[in-house]
N, C-alpha and C positions, 0 to 999 in steps of 0.2 A: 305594729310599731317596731319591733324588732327586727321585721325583717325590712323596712326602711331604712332603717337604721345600716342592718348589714350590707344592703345593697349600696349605700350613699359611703360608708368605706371601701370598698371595693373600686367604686368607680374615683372616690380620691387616691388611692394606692396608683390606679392603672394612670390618670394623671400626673402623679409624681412623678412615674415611672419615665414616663414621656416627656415631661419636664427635662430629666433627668437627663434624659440621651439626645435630648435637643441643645443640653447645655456644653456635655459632651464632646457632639458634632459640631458646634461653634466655636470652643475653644479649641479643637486639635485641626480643627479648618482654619488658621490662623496663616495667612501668609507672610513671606519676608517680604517688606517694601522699600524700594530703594530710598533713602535720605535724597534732598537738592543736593545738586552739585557731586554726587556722586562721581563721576571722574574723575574733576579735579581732586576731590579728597583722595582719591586714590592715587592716583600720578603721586601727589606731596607727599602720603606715606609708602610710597614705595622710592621716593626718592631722600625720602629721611631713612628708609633701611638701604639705600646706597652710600651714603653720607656716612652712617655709624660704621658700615661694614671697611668703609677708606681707613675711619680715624681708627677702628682696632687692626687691620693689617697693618699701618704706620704703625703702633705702639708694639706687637706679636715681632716686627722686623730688628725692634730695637731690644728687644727684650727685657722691655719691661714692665713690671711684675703688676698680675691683676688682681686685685683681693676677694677670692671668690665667695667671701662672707660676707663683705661690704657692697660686695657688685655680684649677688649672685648669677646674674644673668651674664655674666663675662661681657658688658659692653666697652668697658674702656672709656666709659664717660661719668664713671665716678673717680673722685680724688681721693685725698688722704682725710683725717680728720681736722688734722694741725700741720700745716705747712710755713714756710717766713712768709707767703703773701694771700692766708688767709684772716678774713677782715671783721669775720660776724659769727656768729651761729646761726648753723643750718639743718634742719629737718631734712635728714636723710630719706627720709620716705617720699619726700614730696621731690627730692632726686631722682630717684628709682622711677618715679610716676611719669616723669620728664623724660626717660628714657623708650616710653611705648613709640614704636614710629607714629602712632597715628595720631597721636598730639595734635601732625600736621593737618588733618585733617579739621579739627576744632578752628586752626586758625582760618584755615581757609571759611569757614563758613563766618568767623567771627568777620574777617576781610568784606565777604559777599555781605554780610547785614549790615557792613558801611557803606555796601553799594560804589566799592571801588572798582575800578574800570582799569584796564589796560591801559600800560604808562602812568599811569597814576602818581605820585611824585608821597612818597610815605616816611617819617621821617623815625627813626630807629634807635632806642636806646639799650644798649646788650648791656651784661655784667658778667663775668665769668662764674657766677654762683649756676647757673640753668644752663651747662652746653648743650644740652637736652632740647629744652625749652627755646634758643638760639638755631639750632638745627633747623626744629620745628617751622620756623618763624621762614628762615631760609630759604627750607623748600616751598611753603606754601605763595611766597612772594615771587618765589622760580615760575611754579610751575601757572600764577595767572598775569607773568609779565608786567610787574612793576617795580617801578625806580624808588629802590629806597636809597636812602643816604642813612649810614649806619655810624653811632658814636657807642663805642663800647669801656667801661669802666673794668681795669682786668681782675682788680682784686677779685677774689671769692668768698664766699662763706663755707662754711666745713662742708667736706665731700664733691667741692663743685671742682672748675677745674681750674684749680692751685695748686698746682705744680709748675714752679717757678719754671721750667725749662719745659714745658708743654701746656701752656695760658692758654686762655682760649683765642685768642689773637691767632698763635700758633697753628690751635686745630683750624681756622675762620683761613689761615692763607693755606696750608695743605689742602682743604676741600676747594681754593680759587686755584691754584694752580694745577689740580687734576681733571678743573673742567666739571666737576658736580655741581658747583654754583659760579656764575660769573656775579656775586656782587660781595662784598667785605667791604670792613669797617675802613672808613675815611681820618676817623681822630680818632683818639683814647688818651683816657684819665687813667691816675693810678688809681683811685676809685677810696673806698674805706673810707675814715672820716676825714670830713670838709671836703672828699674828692682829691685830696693830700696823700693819703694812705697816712693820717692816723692813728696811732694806734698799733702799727706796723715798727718795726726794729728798721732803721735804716739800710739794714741791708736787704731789709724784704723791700725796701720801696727803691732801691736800687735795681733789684732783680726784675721789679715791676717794669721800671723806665729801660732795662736792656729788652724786653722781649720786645717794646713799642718801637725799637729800635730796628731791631734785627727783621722786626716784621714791617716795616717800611711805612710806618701809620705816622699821621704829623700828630704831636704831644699837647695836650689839654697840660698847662700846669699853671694856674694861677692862685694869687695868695689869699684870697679869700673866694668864699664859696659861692657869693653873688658872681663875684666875674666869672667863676665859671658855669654858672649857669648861662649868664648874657652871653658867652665865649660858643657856647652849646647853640644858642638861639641865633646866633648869626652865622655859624656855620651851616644851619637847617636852610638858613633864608638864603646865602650865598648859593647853595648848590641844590637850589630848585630853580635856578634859572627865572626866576621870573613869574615861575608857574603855582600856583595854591597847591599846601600841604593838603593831603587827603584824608588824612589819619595820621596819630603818634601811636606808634607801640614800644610800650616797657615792661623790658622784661627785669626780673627782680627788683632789688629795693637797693637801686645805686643813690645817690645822697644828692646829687647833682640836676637826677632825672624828678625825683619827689621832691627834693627840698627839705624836708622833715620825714623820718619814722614813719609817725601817724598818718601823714598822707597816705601811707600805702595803705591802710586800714580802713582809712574813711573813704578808698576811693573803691567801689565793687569790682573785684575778679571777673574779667572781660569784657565784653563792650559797651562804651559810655557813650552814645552820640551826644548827649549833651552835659557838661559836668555843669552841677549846681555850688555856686559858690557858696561855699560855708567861712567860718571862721579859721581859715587853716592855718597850723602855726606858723610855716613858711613859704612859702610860691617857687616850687620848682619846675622843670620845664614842664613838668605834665600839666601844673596847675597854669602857668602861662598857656598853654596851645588849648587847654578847656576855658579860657579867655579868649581865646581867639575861635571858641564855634570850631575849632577840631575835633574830630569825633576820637576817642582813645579807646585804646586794646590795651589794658591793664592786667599782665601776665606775672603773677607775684601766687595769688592763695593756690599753688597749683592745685590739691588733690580736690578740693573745693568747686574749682572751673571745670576737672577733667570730669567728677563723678553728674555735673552738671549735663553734660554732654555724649553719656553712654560709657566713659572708660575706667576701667578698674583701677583703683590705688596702689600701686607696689608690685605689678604683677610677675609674676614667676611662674610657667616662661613667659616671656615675653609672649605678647598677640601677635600674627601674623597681619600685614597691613591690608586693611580693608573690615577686621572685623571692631564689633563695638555699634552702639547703638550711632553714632555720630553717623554712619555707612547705613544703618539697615532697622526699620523698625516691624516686629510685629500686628498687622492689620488685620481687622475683622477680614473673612471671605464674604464678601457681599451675596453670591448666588447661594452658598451654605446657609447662609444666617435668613437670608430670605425664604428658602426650602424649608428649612424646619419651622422656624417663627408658621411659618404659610399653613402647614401641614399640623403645629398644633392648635391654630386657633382652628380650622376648621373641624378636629377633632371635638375640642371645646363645644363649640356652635351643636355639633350633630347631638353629642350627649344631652347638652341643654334642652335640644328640640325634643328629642327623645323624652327626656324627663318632663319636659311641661305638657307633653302629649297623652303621658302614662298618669298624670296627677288627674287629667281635666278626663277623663276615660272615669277612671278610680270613682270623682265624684259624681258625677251621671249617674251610675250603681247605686241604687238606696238598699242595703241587708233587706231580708225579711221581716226578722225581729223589728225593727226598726221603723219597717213600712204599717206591722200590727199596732205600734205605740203610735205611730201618727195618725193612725183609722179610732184606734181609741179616743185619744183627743179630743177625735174633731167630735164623736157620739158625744163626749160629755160637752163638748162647749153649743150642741145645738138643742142636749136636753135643757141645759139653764137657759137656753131662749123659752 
């Protein structure tokens, strides 16, 4: 019995063992597999690190000053904390996050699972809180040729880009007139509250209506916040010609675009083909165009949407574009995983065979001892006959 015993550890040790390096060879046999759309996420993040790399030469020209504690990665697309035309508080991290070029990449696939199509007519709602996140949004609409119509609200929320004299208006016509994007915003609001700017000291909502100015955009300014949302909704319908929205994408939580707060909470971080009406406190454009069967790209929880989709929080340094799961996933090797799998079940098989061959041998054999107690037996059971 014992030496059953020792032999049947043995042979589970040599199994383990085998186990062991089969598991191994599958795991370090692991390939990189390209993500869909693979190109175009690449084009978008490499034309979102052409984009950033413009707007920090612009700002390096002018010199001025980059806060390398607040923006450790020196992009130039963080602001201050408190500026006159900042409008909310904002999570700086979820800034930072907004700065990976490959952001663009998320949107593009977020685009492809609406299943839009070249010229597509998409209708855009900016805010100057996410230049990041706007960039993103940019180049991904560059680089699979479609026609958005873009309304941008300039106020910001802390760290976004409010800086009264570099809005994101600003950065949107310095990237249209160097040729890295041919599309910019058509209208803007001052943004903050009612779309008014709120909240805002009159000369921050002054400085607001000089940049809309200087940047040659026609002016959202109506006295209540219905008409500007209707003012929003006909400007979409005016300048799609004719032709069906294909998507709304919003980015942050402009007042005009949501309607309420809340909406931005009750509505999920990325793509909604179909929004379910709830009781929402107010009907802003987004809620309007998920009345109308538009499919929306709801760009507001960033770190939440990015870590969804392969990319880090906050990163330092920065990724270079293409990497991140959104590009590339780890994949079983099929011929590895099939080699070993193969090789130990037949290992298995041969041992089993082995051992049920050495059992049925074993019993065959009757001891000697064993052969005398059964000759006895039988004498005593044929003497009681």
């Amino acid at each position: 019995m014992n030496n059953f015993r020792a032999k049947s550890n043995i042979v589970l040790g040599v199994l383990f063992l085998l186990a062991l390096l089969a598991l191994i060879a599958v795991e370090n046999g692991k390939l990189d597999k390209k993500q869909e759309w693979y190109n175009e996420k690449l084009q978008a993040a490499q034309l979102f690190q052409l984009a950033a790399n413009e707007l920090k030469n612009h700002r390096l020209e002018k010199d001025i000053f980059i806060d390398v504690v607040n923006d450790p990665n020196q992009t130039a697309l963080i602001g201050q904390e408190f500026t006159l035309i900042t409008t909310d508080r904002g999570e700086i991290d979820a800034k930072l996050s907004a700065t990976n070029p490959n952001v663009a990449a998320v949107i593009i696939q977020l685009l492809k699972d609406a299943d839009l199509r070249q010229n597509d007519n998409v209708a855009v709602a900016f805010t100057g809180s996410f230049p990041g996140m706007n960039i993103g949004v940019l180049a991904a609409l560059e680089v699979l040729h479609l026609n958005p119509i873009i309304i941008t609200s300039v106020g910001s929320s802390n760290f976004g880009a409010n800086d009264p004299y570099f809005t994101w208006l600003d950065m949107e016509n310095i990237l249209y007139k160097s040729n890295v994007f041919h599309n910019r915003s058509i209208a803007a609001s001052i943004g903050g509250g009612s779309d008014l700017g709120r909240g805002l000291s009159p000369e921050g909502r002054n400085l607001i209506i000089e940049a809309i100015e200087r940047n040659d955009v026609d002016l959202i300014h109506e006295k209540y916040l219905e008409n500007s949302i209707d003012k929003r909704l006909e400007i979409y319908e005016k300048h799609s010609r004719g032709q069906p929205l294909k998507a709304y994408i919003n980015v942050g939580g402009g007042i005009a675009s949501l309607g309420n707060v809340i909406n931005g909470r009750l509505i999920s971080p990325g793509l909604t083909t179909y929004l379910p009406m709830k009781n929402y406190p107010s009907n802003g454009v987004i809620i309007e165009m998920g009345k109308n069967r538009v499919p929306i790209i709801h760009l507001l929880n960033i770190n939440e949407l990015l870590s969804k989709y392969g990319l880090p929080v906050n990163p330092v340094p920065l990724p270079q574009p293409g990497e991140g799961g959104i590009f590339t996933q780890k994949k079983y090797n099929l011929i590895t995983t099939s080699v070993a799998t193969t090789i130990l079940t037949i290992i298995i098989i041969l041992i089993y065979l082995s051992e049920r061959k050495h059992y049925k041998l074993g019993s065959d054999v009757v001891p000697a001892g064993m052969q005398k107690q059964m000759n006895d037996n039988d004498d005593e059971d044929i003497a009681m006959l």
